[in-house]
N, C-alpha and C positions, 0 to 999 in steps of 0.2 A: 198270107203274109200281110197283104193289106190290111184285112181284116181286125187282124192281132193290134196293127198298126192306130185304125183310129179306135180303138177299144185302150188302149194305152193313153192318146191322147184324151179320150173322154172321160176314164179318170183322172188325169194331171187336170182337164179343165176342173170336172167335182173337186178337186182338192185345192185349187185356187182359190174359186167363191167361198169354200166352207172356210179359209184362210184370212177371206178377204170382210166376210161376215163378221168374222170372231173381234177381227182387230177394230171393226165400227163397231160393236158393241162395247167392247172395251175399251177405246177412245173418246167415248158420248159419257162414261160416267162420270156422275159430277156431285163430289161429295157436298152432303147436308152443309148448310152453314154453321147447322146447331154444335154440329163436334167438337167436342174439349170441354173446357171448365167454366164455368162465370159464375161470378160475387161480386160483392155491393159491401160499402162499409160496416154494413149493421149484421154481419156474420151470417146472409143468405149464400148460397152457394150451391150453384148446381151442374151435375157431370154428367154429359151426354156422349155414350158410345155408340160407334158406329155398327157394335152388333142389338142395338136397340137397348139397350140397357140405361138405366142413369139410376144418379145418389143423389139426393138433394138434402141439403141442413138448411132448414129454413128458422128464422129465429122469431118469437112472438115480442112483436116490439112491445105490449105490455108489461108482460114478467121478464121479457130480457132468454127465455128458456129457447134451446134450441133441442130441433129436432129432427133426426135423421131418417129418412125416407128412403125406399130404394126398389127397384120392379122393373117393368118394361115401359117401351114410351113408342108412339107410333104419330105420324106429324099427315095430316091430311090439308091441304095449303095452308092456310094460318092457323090452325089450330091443333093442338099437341093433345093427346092421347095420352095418362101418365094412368097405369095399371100396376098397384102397390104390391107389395106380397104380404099387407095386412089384408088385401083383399078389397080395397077402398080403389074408383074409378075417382079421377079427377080430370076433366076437362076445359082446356082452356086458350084464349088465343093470345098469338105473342107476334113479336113483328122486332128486327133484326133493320137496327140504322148506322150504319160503320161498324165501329167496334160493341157497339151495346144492344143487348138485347131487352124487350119490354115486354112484361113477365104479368097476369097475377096467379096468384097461386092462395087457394082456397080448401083447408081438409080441416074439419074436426070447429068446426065454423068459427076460424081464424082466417082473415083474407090480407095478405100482404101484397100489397101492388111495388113489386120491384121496378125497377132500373140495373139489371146488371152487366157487370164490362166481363168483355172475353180476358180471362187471364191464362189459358194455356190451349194448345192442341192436344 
């Protein structure tokens, strides 16, 4: 009887800590700052999800042409990882001061150095 006894409590204690595990891991997450949308006057614009994904329109302030980009993105401390589904790697570093994010962005050798504001989650 005993036996059964701390055999009972020593799974209730296992099912505590695996309880107690779960909820610090999942109270420690802390979403990217990158998430949601951000643009600048000149019709740049870029959407970062949370499942790694983003679209970016980016505009060539020469000709005024925009152009829509889209693939996966991967952020190693200041620097962003953008993986096109033209197949084209761009990397670059950005840095995040209140609301604006500072950006440049270089494919097809056009290089636009943004300024863009958070306008959505």
């Amino acid at each position: 009887m005993l036996n059964r006894r701390m055999k009972n409590i020593k799974k209730t204690l296992e099912w505590l800590i695996f309880a107690e595990l779960v909820l610090l891991f999942a109270g420690c997450y802390v979403p990217s700052p990158l998430y949601g949308t951000w643009a600048d006057n000149n019709g740049n614009k870029i959407s970062f999800v949370s499942d790694g994904t983003f679209v970016a329109t980016i505009t060539d302030l020469n000709t005024k042409e925009k152009t829509v980009t889209q693939g996966d993105y991967t952020v190693i401390d200041n620097v962003i990882c953008f993986s096109t589904t033209d197949g084209v790697s761009i990397n670059t570093e950005w840095d995040i001061r209140g609301s604006m994010l500072y950006i440049t962005w270089t494919k097809g050798g056009i290089t636009n150095v943004m300024t863009l504001y958070h306008i959505s989650k």
